[in-house]
C-alpha positions as CSV (number, residue, x, y, z in Angstrom):
1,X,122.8,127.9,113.4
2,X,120.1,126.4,110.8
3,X,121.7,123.0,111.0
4,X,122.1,123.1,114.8
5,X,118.0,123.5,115.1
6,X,117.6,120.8,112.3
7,X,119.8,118.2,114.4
8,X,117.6,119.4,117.6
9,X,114.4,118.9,116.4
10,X,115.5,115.2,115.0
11,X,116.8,114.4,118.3
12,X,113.6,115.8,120.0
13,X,111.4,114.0,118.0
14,X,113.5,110.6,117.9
15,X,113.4,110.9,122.3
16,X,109.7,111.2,121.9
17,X,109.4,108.8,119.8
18,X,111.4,106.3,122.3
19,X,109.3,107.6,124.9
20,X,105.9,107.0,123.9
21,X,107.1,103.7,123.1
22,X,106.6,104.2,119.2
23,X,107.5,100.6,117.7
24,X,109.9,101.7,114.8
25,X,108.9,100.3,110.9
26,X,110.0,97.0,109.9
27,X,112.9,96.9,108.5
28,X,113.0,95.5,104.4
29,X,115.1,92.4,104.0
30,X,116.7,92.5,100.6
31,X,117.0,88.9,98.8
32,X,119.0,88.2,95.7
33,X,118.8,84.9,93.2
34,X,121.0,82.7,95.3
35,X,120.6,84.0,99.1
36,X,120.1,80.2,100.5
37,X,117.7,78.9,101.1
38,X,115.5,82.0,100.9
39,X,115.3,82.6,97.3
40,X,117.4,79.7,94.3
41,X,116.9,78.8,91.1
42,X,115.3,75.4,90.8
43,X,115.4,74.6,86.9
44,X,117.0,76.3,84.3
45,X,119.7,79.5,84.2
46,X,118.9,83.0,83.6
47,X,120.2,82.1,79.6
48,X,117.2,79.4,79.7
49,X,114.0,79.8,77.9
50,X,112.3,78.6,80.9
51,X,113.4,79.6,84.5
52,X,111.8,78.6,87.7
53,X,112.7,79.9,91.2
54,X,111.4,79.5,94.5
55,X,111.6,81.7,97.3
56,X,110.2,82.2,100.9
57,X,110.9,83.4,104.2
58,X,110.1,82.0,108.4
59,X,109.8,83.3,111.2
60,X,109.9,81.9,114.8
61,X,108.7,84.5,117.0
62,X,106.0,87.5,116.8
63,X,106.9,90.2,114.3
64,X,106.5,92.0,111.0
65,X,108.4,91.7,108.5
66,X,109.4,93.5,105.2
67,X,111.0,91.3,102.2
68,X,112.2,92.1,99.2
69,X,113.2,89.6,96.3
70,X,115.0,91.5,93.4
71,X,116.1,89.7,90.1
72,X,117.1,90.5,86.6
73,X,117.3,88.7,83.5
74,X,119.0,88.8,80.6
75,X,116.0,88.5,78.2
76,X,112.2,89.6,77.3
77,X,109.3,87.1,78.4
78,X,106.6,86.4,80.9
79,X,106.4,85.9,84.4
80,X,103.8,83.6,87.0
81,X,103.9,82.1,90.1
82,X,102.4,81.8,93.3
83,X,102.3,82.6,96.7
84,X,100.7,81.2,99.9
85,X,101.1,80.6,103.8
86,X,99.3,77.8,106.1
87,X,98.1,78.4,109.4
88,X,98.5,75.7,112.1
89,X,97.1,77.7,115.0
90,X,96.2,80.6,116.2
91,X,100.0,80.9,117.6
92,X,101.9,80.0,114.7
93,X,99.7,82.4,111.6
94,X,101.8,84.0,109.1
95,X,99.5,87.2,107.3
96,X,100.5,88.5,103.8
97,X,99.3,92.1,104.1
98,X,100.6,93.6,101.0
99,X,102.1,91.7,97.9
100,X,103.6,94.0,95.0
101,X,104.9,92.7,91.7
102,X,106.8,95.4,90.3
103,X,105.3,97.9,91.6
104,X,101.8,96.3,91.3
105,X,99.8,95.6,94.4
106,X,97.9,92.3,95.1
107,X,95.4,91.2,97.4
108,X,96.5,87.6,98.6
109,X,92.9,86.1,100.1
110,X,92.7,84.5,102.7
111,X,90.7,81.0,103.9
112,X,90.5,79.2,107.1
113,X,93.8,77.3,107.1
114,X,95.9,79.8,105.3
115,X,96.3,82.3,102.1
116,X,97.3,81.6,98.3
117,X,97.8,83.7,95.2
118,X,98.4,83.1,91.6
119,X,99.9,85.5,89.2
120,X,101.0,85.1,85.3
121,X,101.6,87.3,82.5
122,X,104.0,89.6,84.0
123,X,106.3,91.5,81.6
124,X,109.8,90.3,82.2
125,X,112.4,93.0,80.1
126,X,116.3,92.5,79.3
127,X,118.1,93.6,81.8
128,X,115.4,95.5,83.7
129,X,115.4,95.2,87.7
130,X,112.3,93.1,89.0
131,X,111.0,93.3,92.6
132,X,108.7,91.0,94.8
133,X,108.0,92.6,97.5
134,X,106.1,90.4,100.7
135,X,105.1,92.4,103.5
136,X,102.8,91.2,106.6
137,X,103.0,90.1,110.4
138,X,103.0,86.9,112.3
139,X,101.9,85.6,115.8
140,X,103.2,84.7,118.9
141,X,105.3,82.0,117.4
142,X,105.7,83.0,114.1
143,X,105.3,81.4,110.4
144,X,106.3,80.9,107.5
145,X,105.2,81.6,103.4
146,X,106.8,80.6,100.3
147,X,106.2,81.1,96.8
148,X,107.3,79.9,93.4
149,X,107.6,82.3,90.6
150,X,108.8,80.9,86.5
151,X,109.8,82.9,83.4
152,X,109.3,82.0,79.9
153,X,111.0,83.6,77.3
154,X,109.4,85.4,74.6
155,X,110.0,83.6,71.1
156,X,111.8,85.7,68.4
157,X,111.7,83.9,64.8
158,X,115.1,83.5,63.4
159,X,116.1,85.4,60.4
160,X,115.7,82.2,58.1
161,X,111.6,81.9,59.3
162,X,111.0,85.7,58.6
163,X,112.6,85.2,55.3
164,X,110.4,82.0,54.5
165,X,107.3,83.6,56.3
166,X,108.0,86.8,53.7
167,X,108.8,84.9,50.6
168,X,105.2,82.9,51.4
169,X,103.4,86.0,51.8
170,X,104.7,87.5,48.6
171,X,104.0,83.6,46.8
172,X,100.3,83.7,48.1
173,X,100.0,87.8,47.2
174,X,101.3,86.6,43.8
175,X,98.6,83.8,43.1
176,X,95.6,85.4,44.2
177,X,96.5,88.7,41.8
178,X,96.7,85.8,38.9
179,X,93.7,84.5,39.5
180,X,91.9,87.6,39.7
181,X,90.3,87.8,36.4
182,X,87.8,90.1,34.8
183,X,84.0,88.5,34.1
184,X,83.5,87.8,30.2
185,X,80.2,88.0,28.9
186,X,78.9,85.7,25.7
């Protein structure tokens, strides 16, 4: 009987939704490294030390829009990029409302002719999943954005530099306790 009045009231309030003409919420558009020619590696692979992508979306009529650009990679490092849109006319104007870097929300400003943002130090971890999420409207005959966005691994010594780096702490701790002597007096 419980479940009966659940499905009711959701089909109640779904009609009056319809009926009062309530426009429904964008829908998200999920991109993965590789979905052509919205988001693709343009140098390196994920193994590289250095890994830049580029990624974008357009649109040719008047909506909003929801997208979603989700990577991983396979090692620790730092993140940057950028983001911006140009405006042609009133009629074609693409508007970043809300930017969020992994969970982190930016402001992308806006000018006259367009919008731009620039982002860097963003932790990168092994294996952890990374979002970009682009969210905002366009006019009555769309737009378009793109954005660029490059990783740079984080440097590790190998086990032969932390030996040497050691062995040169322990040489320099060893001279300066030699040449520590006491004062002699006459």
């Amino acid at each position: 009987m419980k479940s009966m009045f659940t499905r009711g009231m959701m089909l109640g309030a779904a009609s009056l939704a319809l009926a009062i003409g309530v426009a429904p919420a964008a829908n998200a558009t999920v991109f993965h490294v590789g979905d052509m020619p919205n988001f693709y590696i343009t140098s390196g692979t994920p193994f590289s030390p250095s890994i830049t992508a580029n990624f974008g979306n357009g649109f040719t009529t008047k909506t909003t829009f929801d997208d979603s650009y989700e990577f991983t990679i396979p090692q620790n490092g730092t993140g940057s990029g950028s983001i911006s849109t140009s405006f042609s006319s009133a009629s074609n104007k693409l508007v970043i409302t809300d930017l969020l870097i992994n969970g982190v929300h930016y402001v992308v400003p806006s000018n006259g002719s367009g919008q731009y943002l620039a982002v860097s130090g963003i932790t990168i971890l092994d294996g952890v999943l990374n979002t970009i999420e682009v969210i905002g409207k366009t006019s009555k005959r769309g737009g378009t954005y793109s954005g660029t966005m490059t990783f740079t691994a984080a440097v590790v010594p190998e086990t032969a530099t932390w030996a040497m780096m050691l062995s040169g702490f322990g040489l320099i701790g060893a001279v300066l306790r030699r040449r520590k002597t006491s004062p002699t007096f006459a």
